[in-house]
C-alpha positions in Angstrom: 101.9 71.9 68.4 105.0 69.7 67.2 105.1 66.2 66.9 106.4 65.0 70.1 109.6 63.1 69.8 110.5 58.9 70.7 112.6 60.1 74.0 113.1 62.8 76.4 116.1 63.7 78.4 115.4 64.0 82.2 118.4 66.2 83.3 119.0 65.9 87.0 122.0 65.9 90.0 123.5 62.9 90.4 121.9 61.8 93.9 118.3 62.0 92.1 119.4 59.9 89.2 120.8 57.5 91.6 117.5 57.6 93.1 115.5 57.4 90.6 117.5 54.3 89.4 117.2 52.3 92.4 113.1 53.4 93.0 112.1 52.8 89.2 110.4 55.8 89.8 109.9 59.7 88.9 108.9 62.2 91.0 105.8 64.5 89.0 105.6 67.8 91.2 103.0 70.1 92.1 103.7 74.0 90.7 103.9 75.2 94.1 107.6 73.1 94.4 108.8 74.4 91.4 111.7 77.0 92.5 110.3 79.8 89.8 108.5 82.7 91.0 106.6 83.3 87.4 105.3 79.7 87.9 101.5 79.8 88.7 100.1 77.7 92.1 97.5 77.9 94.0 98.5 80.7 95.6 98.1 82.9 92.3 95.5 86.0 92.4 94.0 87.8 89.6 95.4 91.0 88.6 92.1 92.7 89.1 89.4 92.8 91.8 85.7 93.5 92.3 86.0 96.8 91.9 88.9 98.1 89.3 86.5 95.1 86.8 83.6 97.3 87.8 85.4 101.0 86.8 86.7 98.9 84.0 83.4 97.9 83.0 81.9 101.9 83.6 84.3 103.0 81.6 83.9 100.5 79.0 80.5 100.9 78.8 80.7 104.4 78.4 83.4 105.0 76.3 80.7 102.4 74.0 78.0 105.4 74.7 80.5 108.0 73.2 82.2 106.3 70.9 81.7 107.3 67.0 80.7 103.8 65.7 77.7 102.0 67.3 78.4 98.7 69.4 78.5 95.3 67.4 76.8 92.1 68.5 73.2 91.3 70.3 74.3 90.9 73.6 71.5 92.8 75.8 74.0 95.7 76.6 75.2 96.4 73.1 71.2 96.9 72.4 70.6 99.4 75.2 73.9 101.0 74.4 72.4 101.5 71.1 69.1 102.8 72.1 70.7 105.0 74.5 72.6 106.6 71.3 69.5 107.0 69.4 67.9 108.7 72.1 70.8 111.0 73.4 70.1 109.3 76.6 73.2 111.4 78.0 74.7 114.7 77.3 78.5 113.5 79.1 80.6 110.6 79.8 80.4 112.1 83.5 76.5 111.6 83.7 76.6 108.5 81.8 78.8 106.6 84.6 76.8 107.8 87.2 73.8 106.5 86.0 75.6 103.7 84.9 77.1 102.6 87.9 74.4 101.1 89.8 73.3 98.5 86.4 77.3 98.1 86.0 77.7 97.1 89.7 74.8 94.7 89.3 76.4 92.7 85.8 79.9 92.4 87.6 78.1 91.1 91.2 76.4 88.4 88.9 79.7 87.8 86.9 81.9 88.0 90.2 79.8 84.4 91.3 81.1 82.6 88.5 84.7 84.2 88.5 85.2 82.5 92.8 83.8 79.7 90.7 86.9 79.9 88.6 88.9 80.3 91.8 88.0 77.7 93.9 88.1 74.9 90.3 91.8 76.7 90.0 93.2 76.1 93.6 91.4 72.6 93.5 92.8 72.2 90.2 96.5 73.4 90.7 96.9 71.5 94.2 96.7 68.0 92.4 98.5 68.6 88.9 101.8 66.9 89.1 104.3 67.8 86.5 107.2 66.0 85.3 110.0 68.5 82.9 112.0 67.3 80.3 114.3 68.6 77.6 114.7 67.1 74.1 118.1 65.8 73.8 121.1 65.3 76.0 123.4 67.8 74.8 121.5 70.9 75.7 124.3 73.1 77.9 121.5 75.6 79.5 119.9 72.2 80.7 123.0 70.5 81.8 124.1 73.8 83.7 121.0 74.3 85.6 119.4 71.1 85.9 122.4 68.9 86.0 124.1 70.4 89.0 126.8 72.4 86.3 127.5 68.9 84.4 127.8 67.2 87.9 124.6 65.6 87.1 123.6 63.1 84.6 120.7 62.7 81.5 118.2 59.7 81.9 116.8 59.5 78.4 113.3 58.2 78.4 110.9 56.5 75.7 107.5 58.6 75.4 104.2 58.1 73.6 101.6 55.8 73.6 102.3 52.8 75.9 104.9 54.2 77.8 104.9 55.8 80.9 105.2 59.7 79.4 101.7 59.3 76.9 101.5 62.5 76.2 104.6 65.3 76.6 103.4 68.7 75.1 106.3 71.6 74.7 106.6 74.9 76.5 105.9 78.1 74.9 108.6 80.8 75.1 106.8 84.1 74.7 106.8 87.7 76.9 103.5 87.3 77.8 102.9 85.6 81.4 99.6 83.6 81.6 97.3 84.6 83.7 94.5 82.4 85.4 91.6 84.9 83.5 92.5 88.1 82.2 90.8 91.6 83.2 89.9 92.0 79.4 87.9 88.4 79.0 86.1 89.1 82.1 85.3 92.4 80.4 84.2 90.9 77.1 82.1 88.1 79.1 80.1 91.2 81.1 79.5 93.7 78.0 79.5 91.4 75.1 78.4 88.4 77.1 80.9 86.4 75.5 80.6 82.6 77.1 84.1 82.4 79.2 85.0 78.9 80.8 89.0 79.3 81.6 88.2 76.3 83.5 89.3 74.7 80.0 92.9 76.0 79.4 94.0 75.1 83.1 96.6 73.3 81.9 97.8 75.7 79.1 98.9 78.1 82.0 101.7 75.5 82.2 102.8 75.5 79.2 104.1 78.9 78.6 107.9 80.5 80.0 109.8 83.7 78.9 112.1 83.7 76.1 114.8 84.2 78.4 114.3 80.2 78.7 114.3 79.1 75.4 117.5 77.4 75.5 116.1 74.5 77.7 113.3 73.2 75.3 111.3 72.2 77.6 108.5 69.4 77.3 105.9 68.6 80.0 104.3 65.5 81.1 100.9 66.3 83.4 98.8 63.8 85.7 96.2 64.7 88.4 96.9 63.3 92.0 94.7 60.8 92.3 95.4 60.0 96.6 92.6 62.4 98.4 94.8 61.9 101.4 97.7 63.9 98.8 95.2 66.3 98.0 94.0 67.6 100.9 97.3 67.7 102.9 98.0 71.3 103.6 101.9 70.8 103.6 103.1 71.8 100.3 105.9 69.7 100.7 103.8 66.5 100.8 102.4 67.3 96.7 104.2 64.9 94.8 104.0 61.2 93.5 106.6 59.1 92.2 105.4 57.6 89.7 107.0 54.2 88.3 108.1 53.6 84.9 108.9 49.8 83.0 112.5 49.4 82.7 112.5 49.1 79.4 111.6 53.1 79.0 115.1 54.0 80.4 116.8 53.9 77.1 120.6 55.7 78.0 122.2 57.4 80.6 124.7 60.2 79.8 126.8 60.8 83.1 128.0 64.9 83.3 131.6 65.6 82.0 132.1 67.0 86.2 130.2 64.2 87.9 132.5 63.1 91.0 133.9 59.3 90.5 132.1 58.1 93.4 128.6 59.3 92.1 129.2 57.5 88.8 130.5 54.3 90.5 127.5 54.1 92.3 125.3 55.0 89.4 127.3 52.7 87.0 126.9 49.9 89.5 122.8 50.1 89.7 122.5 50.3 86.2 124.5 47.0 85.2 122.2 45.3 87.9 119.4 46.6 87.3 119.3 48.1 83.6 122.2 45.4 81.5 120.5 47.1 78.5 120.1 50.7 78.7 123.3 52.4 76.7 125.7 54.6 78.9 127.2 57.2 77.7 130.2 59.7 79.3 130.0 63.6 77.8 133.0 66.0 77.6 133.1 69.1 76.3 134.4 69.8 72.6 137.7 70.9 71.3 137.2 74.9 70.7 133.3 74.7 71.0 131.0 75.4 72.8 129.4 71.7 73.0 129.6 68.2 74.6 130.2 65.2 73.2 129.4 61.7 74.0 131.7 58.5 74.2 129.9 55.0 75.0 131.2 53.1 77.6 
């Protein structure tokens, strides 16, 4: 993981940096707001249920029987698999997951117990994590074009680290691979290799991953767990956020978009001389024959 940097850049519309201006505050969301359908929430399902794990696990198990190496490890199947070689317990795969079925179906019903474990600490889990995005620097054109109502918007650059009100950002991963809440191949290793599993424990890394498509934004996230059991358990989706407030002294510049209206910046110029006389502002306009903005103090 990188060093995480002194600021981040909150891009946002105009009306929310007004907003968040005037309250002193940010507003860390639950996944479930978050406009992206790859985003996990508490709504997320495994790709696999009771029964493809258990014709997983038969076939598994068998192809084990049949292969031409003998199983590795000491977990109690990988010694009966063994002794089942030895013996020439079965003549086919065919016979072997029939007769492997019922012991199969009675590993995955054990295994299944601690897997709706997993689900219920997940939905618990992802209905109280609040998130709160940020890029890196405030001349990122993929943020201000998506995040900044197309450069109508503005950049609040914020202090992080320790003592400040963003502890501990972490970046986002850009790979192909989507998480998943527990994968169909650990639940495999945990029932034939009995391989300890506790996803429990990378929650929070399921958060941290997006497609490469998304590079561009370099994105770092801040994390906190609703702490109002009257948030919680609202059923509203709506309803799962907190703003949370931040000293004035974090808010170290503001970069208004190179499109934001006149009235929006009047009004945002206006609350930040009352209320912010020392956070820098800044005005960006796009380059001469680049592809990049550039900033002018004013």
């Amino acid at each position: 993981m990188p060093e995480h940097p002194d600021t981040l850049a909150k891009y946002c519309p105009a009306h929310t940096a007004l907003s968040i201006v005037d309250t002193q505050t940010m507003r860390w969301s639950a996944p479930a707001l978050f406009a992206d359908p790859f985003e996990l929430n508490h709504r997320t399902t495994l790709a696999f249920d009771p029964h493809s794990l258990l014709d997983s696990v038969i076939r598994a198990a068998c192809g084990m029987i049949f292969a031409r190496d003998e199983p590795r490890g000491n977990s109690p199947l990988s010694t009966v698999i063994r002794r089942w070689r030895d013996e020439e317990r079965f003549a086919s795969p065919e016979e072997a997951e029939e007769a492997l079925h019922e012991l199969m179906a009675r590993m995955v019903d054990q295994r299944q117990s601690d897997i709706d474990e997993m689900l219920s600490d997940w939905r618990q889990y992802t209905r109280a994590l609040r998130i709160c995005s940020f890029s890196t620097k405030a001349d990122n054109l993929a943020a201000w074009q998506y995040y900044a109502d197309c450069h109508r918007g503005a950049v609040l650059k914020f202090a992080c680290g320790e003592h400040t009100s963003l502890p501990q950002p972490k970046p986002v991963n850009y790979n192909p691979f989507r998480p998943e809440i527990s994968s169909l191949k650990d639940q495999l290793n945990a029932v034939l290799h009995n391989q300890p599993l506790r996803p429990q424990e990378s929650f929070e890394e399921k958060f941290l991953n997006k497609p490469p498509s998304a590079k561009g934004e370099k994105e770092w996230r801040c994390f906190t767990l609703a702490q109002d059991e009257g948030g919680v358990r609202d059923n509203d989706e709506q309803h799962w956020y907190v703003d949370r407030p931040f000293a004035k002294d974090e808010l170290k510049a503001v970069y208004l978009g190179a499109f934001m209206p006149v009235t929006d910046k009047k009004a945002l110029l206006s609350a930040l001389h009352k209320a912010y006389p020392d956070t820098k502002v800044f005005q960006a306009q796009p380059v001469a024959g680049k592809y990049e903005v550039e900033f002018t103090r004013l």
